[in-house]
DOROPA-997274 format. One record per residue (C-alpha): x, y, z. Coordinates in pm, 1 decimal. Example, Ala and Ser with C-alpha at 12.3 -4.5 7.8 and 13.67 -1.06 7.14 Angstrom:
<atoms>
ATOM       c1       c2       c3
ATOM   1230.0   -450.0    780.0
ATOM   1367.0   -106.0    714.0
</atoms>
This chain:
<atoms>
ATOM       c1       c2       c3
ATOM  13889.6  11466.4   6228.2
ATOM  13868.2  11683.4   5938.1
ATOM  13651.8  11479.6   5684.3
ATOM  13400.5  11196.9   5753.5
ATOM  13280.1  10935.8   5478.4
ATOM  12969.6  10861.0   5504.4
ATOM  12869.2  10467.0   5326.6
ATOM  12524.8  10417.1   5164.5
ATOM  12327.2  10204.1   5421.1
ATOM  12433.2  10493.4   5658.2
ATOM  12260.1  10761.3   5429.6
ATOM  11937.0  10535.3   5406.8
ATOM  11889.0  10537.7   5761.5
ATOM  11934.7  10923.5   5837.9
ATOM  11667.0  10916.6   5539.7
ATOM  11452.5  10694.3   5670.1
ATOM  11504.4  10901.1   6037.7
ATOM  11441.4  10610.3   6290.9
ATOM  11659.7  10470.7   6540.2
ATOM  11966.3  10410.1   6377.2
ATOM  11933.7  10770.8   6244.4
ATOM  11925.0  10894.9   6555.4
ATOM  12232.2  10713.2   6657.8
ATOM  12448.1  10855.6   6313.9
ATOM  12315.8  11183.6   6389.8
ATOM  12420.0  11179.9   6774.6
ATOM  12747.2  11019.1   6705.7
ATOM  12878.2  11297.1   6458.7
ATOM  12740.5  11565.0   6603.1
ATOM  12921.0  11483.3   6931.5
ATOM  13276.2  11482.9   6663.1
ATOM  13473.1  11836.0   6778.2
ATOM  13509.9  11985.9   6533.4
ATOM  13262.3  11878.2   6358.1
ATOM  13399.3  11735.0   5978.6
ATOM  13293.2  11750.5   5652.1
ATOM  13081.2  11474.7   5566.3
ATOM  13184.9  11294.3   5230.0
ATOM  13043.6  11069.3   4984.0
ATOM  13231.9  10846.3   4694.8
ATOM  12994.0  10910.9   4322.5
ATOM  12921.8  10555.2   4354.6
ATOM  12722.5  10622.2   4680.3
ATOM  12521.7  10920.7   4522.4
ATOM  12461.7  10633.4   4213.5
ATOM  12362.2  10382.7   4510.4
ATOM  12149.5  10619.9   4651.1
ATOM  11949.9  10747.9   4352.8
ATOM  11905.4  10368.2   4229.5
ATOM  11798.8  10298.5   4620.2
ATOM  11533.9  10561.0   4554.2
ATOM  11398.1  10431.6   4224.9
ATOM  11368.6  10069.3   4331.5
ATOM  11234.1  10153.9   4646.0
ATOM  10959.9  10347.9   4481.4
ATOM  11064.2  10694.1   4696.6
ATOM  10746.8  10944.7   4741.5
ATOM  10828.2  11302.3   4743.2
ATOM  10910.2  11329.8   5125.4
ATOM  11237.6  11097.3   5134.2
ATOM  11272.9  11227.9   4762.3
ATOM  11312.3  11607.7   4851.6
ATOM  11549.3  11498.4   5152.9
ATOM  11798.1  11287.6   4926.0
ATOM  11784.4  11567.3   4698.0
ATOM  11882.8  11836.1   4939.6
ATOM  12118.3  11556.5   5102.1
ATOM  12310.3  11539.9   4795.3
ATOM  12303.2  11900.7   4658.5
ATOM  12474.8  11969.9   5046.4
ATOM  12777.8  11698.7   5056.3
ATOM  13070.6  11691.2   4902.2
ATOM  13199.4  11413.0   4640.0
ATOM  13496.2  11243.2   4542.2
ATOM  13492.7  11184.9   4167.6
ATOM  13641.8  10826.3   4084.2
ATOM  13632.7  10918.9   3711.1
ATOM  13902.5  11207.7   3779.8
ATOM  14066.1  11036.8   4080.5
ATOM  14422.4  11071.9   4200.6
ATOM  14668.7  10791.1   4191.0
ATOM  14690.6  10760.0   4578.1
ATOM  14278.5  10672.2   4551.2
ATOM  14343.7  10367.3   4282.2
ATOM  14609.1  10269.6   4509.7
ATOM  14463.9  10267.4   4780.9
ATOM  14117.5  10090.7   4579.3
ATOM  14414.9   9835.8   4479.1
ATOM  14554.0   9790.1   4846.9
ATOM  14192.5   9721.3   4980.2
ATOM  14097.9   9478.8   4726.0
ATOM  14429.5   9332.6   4751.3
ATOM  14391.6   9286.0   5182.4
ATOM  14061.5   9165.2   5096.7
ATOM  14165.3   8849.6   4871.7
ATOM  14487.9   8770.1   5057.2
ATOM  14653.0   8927.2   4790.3
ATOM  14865.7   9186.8   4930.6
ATOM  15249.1   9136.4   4969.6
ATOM  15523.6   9288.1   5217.8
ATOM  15823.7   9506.2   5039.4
ATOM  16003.1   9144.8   4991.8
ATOM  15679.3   8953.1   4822.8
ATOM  15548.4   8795.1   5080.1
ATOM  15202.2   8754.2   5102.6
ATOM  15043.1   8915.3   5363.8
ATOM  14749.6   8822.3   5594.5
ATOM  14428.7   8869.7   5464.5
ATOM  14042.8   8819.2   5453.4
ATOM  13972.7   8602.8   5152.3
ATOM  13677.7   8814.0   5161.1
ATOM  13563.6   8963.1   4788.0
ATOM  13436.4   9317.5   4818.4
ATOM  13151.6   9502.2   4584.7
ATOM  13337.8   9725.3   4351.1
ATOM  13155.0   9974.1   4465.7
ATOM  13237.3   9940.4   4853.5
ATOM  13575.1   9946.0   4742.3
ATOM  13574.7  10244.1   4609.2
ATOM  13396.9  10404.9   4911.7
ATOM  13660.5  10237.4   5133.9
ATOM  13932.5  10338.6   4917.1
ATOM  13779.6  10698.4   4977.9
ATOM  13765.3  10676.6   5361.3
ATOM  14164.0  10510.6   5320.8
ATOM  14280.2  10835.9   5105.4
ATOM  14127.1  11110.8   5297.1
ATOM  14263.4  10865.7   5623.2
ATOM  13919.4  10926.6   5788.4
ATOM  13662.3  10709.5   5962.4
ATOM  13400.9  10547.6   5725.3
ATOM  13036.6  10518.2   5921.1
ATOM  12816.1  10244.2   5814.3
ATOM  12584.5  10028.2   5959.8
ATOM  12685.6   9701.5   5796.7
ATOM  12894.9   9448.2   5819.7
ATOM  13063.0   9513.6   5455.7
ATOM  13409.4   9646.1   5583.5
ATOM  13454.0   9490.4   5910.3
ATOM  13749.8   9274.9   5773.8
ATOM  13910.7   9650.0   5695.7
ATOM  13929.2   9735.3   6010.5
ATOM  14167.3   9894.1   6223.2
ATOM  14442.3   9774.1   6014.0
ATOM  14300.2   9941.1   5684.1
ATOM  14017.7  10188.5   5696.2
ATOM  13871.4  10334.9   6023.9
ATOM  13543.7  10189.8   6052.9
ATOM  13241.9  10315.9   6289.2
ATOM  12992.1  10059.3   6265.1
ATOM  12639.3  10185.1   6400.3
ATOM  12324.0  10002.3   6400.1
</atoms>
């Protein structure tokens, strides 16, 4: 596994450094070799909004900070095709929406994503990578569409 997307609840919780922290943090660093951990700009949005509601003090402020100056992003505002596509595909699966190459519809969900978990799906789908979270958001994705680790 070369790259590793990392969702926003999952973030939280390694900030927040309790149990669920400890099981992120065990799971990738067991990954050989380890990958590089990735984040969609909506997430690094998420998590600075997260931070402001949430009234942050300077502890969990000064980790998000150094968090985020460390990761790596994938700009939607400069994206490739394949990442639209893909953000296309998964909202497409999601609403029963998607067809086969002679228009057939395709199973789906019927479930209606947050923009903004599309787009970190649709990040996890390009870079054909596991996506860690700890909700229940992008069950319906998986294994057929996105990798999902769930860990709570």
């Amino acid at each position: 596994m070369r790259y590793l997307v990392l969702d926003t609840c999952a973030i939280i919780h390694l900030i927040r450094g309790k149990e669920t922290a400890i099981r992120i943090q065990t799971w990738i660093n067991k990954l050989e070799p380890q990958p590089r951990q990735i984040i969609s700009t909506v997430t690094k949005a998420e998590l600075l909004t997260f931070a402001l509601m949430a009234g942050w003090q300077t502890s969990k402020m000064i980790f998000l900070q150094k968090f985020l100056s460390g990761i790596t992003y994938v700009d939607i505002n400069h994206s490739d095709d394949q990442l639209i596509n893909n953000y296309k595909l998964i909202d497409g699966y999601s609403k029963n929406k998607t067809t086969d190459p002679n228009g057939n519809f395709k199973g789906g969900s019927h479930i209606t994503m947050g923009k903004n978990d599309l787009w970190i799906a649709a990040t996890a789908k390009t870079l054909n990578t596991t996506l860690i979270t700890s909700d229940g958001d992008f069950d319906h994705l998986h294994p057929s569409i996105v990798k999902i680790k769930k860990i709570k």
